[in-house]
VEXPAGU-853468 format. One record per residue: x, y, z of N, C-alpha, C in turn; residue in one letter. Coordinates in steps of 0.2 Angstrom, whole numbers, plus 2048, in hexadecimal, padded with zeros to 3 digits. Layout:
nxx; nyy; nzz; caxx; cayy; cazz; cxx; cyy; czz; rest
X; Y; Z; X; Y; Z; X; Y; Z; a .
...
This chain:
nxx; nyy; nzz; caxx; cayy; cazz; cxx; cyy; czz; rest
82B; 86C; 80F; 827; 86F; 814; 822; 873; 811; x .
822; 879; 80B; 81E; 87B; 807; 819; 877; 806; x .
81B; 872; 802; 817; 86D; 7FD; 813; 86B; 804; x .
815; 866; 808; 80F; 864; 80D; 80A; 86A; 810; x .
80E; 86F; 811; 808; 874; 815; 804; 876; 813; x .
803; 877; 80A; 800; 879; 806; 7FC; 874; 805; x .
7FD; 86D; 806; 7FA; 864; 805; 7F5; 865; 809; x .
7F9; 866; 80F; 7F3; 864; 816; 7F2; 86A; 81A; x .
7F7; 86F; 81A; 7F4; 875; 81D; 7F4; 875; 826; x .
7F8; 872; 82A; 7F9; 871; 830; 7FA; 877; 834; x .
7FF; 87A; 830; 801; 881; 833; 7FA; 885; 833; x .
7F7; 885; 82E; 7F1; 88A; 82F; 7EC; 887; 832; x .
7EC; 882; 834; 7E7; 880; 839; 7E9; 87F; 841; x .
7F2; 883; 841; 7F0; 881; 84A; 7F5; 87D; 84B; x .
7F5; 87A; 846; 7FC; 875; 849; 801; 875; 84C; x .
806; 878; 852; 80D; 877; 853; 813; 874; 850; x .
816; 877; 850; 81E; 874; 84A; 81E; 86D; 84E; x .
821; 869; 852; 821; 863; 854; 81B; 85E; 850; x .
814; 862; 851; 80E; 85A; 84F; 810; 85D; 847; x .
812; 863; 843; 813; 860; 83D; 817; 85D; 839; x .
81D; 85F; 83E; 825; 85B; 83B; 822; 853; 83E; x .
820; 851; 844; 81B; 84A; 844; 819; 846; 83B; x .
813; 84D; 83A; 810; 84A; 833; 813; 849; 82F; x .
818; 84E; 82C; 81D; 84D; 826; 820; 846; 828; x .
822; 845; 82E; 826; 83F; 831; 822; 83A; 82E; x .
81D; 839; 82F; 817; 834; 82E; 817; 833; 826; x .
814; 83B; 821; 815; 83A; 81D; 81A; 835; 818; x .
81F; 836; 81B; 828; 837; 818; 828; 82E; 81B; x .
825; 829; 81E; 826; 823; 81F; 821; 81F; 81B; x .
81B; 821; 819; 814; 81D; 815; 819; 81E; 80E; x .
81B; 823; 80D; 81D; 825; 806; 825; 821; 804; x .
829; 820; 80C; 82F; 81B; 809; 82D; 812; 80C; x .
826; 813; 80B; 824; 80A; 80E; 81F; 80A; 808; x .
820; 80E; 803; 81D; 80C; 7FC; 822; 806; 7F9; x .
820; 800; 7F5; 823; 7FC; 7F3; 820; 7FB; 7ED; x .
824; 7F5; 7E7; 822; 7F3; 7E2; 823; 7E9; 7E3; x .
81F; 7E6; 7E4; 81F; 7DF; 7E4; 81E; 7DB; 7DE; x .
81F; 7D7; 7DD; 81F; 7D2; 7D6; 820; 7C9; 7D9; x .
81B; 7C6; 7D7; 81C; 7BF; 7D8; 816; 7BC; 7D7; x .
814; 7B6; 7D9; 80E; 7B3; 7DB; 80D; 7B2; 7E2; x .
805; 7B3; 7E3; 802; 7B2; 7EA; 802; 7AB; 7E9; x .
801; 7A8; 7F1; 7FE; 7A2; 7F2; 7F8; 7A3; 7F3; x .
7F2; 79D; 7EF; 7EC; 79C; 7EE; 7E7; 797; 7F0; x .
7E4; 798; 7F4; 7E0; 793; 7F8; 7D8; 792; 7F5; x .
7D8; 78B; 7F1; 7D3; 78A; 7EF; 7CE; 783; 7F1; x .
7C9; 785; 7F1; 7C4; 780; 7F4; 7C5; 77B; 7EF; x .
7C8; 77B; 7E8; 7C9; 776; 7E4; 7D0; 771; 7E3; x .
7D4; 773; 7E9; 7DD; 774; 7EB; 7DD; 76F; 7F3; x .
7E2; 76B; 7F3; 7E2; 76D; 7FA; 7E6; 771; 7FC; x .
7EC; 772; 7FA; 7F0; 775; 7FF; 7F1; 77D; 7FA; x .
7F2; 782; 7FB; 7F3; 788; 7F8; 7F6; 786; 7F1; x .
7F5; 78B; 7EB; 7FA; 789; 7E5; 7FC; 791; 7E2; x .
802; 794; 7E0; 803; 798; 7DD; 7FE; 79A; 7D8; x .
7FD; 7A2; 7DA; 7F7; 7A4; 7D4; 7FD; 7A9; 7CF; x .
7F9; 7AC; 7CB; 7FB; 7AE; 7C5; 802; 7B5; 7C8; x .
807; 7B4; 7C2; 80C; 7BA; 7C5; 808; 7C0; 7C5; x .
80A; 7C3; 7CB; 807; 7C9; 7CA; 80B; 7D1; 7CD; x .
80B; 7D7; 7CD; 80C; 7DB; 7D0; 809; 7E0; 7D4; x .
80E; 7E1; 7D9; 807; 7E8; 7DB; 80D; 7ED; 7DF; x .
80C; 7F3; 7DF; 80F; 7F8; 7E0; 808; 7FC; 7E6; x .
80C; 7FC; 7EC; 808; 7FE; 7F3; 80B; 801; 7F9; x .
808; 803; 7FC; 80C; 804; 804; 80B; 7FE; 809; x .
811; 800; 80B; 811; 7FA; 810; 811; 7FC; 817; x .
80F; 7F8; 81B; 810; 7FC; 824; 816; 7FC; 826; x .
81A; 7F5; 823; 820; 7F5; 826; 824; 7F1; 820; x .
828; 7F3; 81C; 82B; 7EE; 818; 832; 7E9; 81A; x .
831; 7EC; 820; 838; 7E6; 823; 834; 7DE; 827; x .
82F; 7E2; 828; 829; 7DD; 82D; 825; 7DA; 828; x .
822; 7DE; 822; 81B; 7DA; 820; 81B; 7DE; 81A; x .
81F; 7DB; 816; 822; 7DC; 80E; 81C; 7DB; 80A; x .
817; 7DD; 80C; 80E; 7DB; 806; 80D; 7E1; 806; x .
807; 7DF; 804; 802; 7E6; 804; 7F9; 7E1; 805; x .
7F8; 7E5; 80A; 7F2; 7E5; 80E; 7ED; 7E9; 80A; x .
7E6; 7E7; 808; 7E1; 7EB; 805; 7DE; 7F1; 80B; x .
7DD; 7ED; 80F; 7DA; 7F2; 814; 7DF; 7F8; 817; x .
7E4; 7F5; 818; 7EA; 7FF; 819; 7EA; 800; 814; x .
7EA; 7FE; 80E; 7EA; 801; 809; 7E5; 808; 808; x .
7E0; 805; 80A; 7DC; 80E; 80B; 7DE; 811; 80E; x .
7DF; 80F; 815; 7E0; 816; 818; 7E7; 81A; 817; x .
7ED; 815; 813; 7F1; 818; 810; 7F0; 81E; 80A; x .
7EB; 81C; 805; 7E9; 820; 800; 7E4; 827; 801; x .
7E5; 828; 809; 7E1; 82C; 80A; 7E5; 832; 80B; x .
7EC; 82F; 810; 7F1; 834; 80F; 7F4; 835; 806; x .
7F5; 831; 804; 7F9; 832; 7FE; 7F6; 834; 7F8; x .
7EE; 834; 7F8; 7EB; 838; 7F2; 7EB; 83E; 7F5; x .
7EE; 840; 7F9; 7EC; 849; 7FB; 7F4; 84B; 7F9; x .
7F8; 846; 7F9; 7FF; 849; 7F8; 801; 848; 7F3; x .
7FE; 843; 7EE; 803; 840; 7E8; 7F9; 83D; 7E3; x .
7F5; 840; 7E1; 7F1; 83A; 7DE; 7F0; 837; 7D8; x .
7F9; 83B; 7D5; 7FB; 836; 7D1; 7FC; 82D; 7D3; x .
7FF; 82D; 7D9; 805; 828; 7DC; 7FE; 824; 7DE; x .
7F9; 829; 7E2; 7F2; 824; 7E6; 7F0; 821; 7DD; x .
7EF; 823; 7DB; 7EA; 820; 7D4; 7ED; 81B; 7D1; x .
7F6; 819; 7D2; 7FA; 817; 7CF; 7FB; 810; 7D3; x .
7F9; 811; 7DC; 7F8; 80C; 7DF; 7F2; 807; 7E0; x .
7EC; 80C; 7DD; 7E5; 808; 7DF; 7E7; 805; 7D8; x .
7E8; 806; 7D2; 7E6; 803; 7CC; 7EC; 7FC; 7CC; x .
7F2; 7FB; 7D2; 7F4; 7F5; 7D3; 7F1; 7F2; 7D5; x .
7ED; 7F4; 7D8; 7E7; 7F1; 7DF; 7E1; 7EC; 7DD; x .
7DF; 7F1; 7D8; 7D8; 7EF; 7D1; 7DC; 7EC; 7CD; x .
7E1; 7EA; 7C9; 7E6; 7E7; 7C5; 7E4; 7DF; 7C8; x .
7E4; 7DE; 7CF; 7E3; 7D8; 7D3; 7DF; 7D5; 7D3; x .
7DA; 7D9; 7D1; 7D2; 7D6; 7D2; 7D1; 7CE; 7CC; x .
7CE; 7CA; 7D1; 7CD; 7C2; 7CD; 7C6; 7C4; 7C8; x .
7C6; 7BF; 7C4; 7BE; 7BE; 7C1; 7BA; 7C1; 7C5; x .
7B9; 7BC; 7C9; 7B3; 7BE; 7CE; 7B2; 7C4; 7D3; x .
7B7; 7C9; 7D0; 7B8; 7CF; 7D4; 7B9; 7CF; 7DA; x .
7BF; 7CC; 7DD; 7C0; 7CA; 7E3; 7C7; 7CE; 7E3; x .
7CA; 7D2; 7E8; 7D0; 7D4; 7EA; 7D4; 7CF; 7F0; x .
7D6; 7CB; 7EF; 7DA; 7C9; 7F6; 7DD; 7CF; 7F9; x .
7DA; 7CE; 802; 7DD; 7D4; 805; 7E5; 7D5; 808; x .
7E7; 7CE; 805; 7EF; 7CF; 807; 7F3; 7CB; 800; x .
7F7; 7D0; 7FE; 7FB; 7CF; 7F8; 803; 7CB; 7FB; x .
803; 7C7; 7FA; 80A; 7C3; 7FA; 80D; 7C4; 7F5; x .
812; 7C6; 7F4; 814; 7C6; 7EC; 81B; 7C3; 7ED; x .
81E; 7BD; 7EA; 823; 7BC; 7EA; 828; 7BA; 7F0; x .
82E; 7B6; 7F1; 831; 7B3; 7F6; 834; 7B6; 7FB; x .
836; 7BE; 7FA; 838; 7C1; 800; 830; 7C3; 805; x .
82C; 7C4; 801; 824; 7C5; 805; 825; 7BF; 808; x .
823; 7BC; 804; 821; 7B2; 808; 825; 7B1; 80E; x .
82B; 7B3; 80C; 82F; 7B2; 813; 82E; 7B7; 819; x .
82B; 7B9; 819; 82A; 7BF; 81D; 820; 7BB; 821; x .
Protein backbone atom coordinates (compact mmCIF):
# COMPACT_ATOMS: atom_id res chain seq x y z
CA UNK A 1 0.00 0.00 0.00
CA UNK A 2 3.11 2.26 0.65
CA UNK A 3 4.81 1.48 -2.53
CA UNK A 4 1.57 2.25 -4.66
CA UNK A 5 0.67 5.52 -2.84
CA UNK A 6 4.02 6.82 -3.32
CA UNK A 7 3.77 5.18 -7.36
CA UNK A 8 0.47 6.98 -7.93
CA UNK A 9 -0.34 9.06 -5.10
CA UNK A 10 -4.19 8.60 -5.04
CA UNK A 11 -4.49 9.41 -1.34
CA UNK A 12 -3.05 12.84 -1.95
CA UNK A 13 -5.04 13.43 -4.66
CA UNK A 14 -8.58 13.00 -3.15
CA UNK A 15 -9.05 9.64 -3.78
CA UNK A 16 -11.46 7.55 -1.23
CA UNK A 17 -10.13 4.23 0.39
CA UNK A 18 -12.77 2.02 -1.87
CA UNK A 19 -11.70 3.90 -5.72
CA UNK A 20 -7.95 3.12 -4.26
CA UNK A 21 -8.36 -0.51 -2.96
CA UNK A 22 -10.31 -0.51 -6.66
CA UNK A 23 -6.78 0.59 -8.28
CA UNK A 24 -4.44 -1.62 -6.31
CA UNK A 25 -7.20 -4.35 -7.33
CA UNK A 26 -6.67 -3.31 -10.92
CA UNK A 27 -3.14 -3.08 -10.38
CA UNK A 28 -2.72 -6.66 -8.63
CA UNK A 29 -4.72 -8.43 -11.95
CA UNK A 30 -2.58 -6.60 -15.19
CA UNK A 31 0.43 -7.64 -12.99
CA UNK A 32 -0.88 -11.61 -12.45
CA UNK A 33 -2.25 -11.71 -16.38
CA UNK A 34 1.50 -11.08 -17.15
CA UNK A 35 2.76 -14.32 -18.93
CA UNK A 36 5.81 -15.88 -20.73
CA UNK A 37 4.81 -17.75 -24.19
CA UNK A 38 7.12 -19.79 -26.53
CA UNK A 39 5.99 -21.46 -29.73
CA UNK A 40 5.45 -20.57 -33.25
CA UNK A 41 2.78 -18.26 -34.71
CA UNK A 42 0.80 -19.18 -37.63
CA UNK A 43 1.78 -17.17 -40.82
CA UNK A 44 -0.09 -16.07 -43.66
CA UNK A 45 1.60 -15.40 -46.67
CA UNK A 46 0.64 -13.99 -50.08
CA UNK A 47 3.28 -16.64 -51.27
CA UNK A 48 1.48 -19.71 -49.21
CA UNK A 49 -1.96 -20.72 -49.51
CA UNK A 50 -2.93 -21.74 -46.31
CA UNK A 51 -1.07 -20.27 -43.01
CA UNK A 52 2.47 -21.98 -42.33
CA UNK A 53 4.34 -21.98 -38.91
CA UNK A 54 6.78 -19.01 -38.61
CA UNK A 55 10.13 -19.12 -36.79
CA UNK A 56 10.02 -20.30 -32.64
CA UNK A 57 9.70 -17.60 -30.86
CA UNK A 58 8.97 -15.91 -27.34
CA UNK A 59 7.35 -13.22 -25.73
CA UNK A 60 6.86 -12.31 -22.33
CA UNK A 61 3.42 -9.81 -22.07
CA UNK A 62 0.13 -8.94 -20.39
CA UNK A 63 -2.66 -10.47 -21.25
CA UNK A 64 -6.36 -9.38 -20.81
CA UNK A 65 -7.41 -12.54 -19.85
CA UNK A 66 -5.15 -15.59 -19.78
CA UNK A 67 -7.96 -18.23 -19.33
CA UNK A 68 -9.84 -16.61 -22.51
CA UNK A 69 -7.04 -15.29 -24.76
CA UNK A 70 -3.63 -16.75 -23.82
CA UNK A 71 -1.60 -14.19 -26.60
CA UNK A 72 -0.50 -11.05 -26.29
CA UNK A 73 -2.17 -8.27 -28.38
CA UNK A 74 0.26 -5.16 -29.60
CA UNK A 75 -2.35 -2.61 -29.13
CA UNK A 76 -3.24 -3.44 -25.16
CA UNK A 77 -0.07 -3.83 -24.85
CA UNK A 78 0.32 0.01 -24.62
CA UNK A 79 -1.98 0.69 -22.65
CA UNK A 80 -0.89 -1.96 -20.26
CA UNK A 81 2.78 -0.36 -20.21
CA UNK A 82 1.43 2.69 -19.21
CA UNK A 83 0.25 1.22 -15.91
CA UNK A 84 3.34 -0.89 -15.48
CA UNK A 85 6.28 1.51 -16.45
CA UNK A 86 5.04 3.76 -13.45
CA UNK A 87 5.09 0.67 -11.20
CA UNK A 88 7.83 -1.62 -12.31
CA UNK A 89 10.11 -0.01 -15.49
CA UNK A 90 12.29 -2.63 -15.09
CA UNK A 91 9.33 -5.37 -15.99
CA UNK A 92 7.78 -2.40 -18.81
CA UNK A 93 11.35 -2.40 -20.60
CA UNK A 94 11.62 -6.18 -20.19
CA UNK A 95 8.13 -6.49 -21.87
CA UNK A 96 8.57 -4.03 -24.94
CA UNK A 97 12.08 -5.53 -25.76
CA UNK A 98 9.88 -9.04 -26.25
CA UNK A 99 7.76 -6.96 -28.35
CA UNK A 100 10.68 -5.45 -30.51
CA UNK A 101 12.50 -9.07 -30.27
CA UNK A 102 9.38 -9.89 -32.89
CA UNK A 103 9.96 -7.47 -35.26
CA UNK A 104 10.33 -9.21 -39.12
CA UNK A 105 12.92 -7.80 -41.65
CA UNK A 106 10.64 -5.67 -42.94
CA UNK A 107 9.90 -3.99 -39.48
CA UNK A 108 6.60 -5.25 -39.11
CA UNK A 109 5.18 -6.43 -35.58
CA UNK A 110 2.24 -8.70 -35.94
CA UNK A 111 -0.38 -7.41 -33.63
CA UNK A 112 -1.49 -10.58 -32.12
CA UNK A 113 1.22 -13.09 -31.01
CA UNK A 114 -0.01 -16.75 -30.94
CA UNK A 115 2.60 -18.64 -29.45
CA UNK A 116 2.19 -22.23 -29.24
CA UNK A 117 -0.61 -24.86 -28.75
CA UNK A 118 -2.37 -23.91 -25.62
CA UNK A 119 -2.72 -20.25 -27.38
CA UNK A 120 -3.88 -21.88 -30.60
CA UNK A 121 -6.41 -23.60 -28.84
CA UNK A 122 -7.83 -20.83 -27.22
Amino acid sequence: ERRFEETFGLGRKGFPPPQRRFAQAALSELLGGVGYFHGRSLVQSPLQEHPAPGPEATLFTAVPSRSFFPRGFLWDEGFHQLLLARWDPALSREVIAHWLDLMNAEGWIPREQILGEEARAK
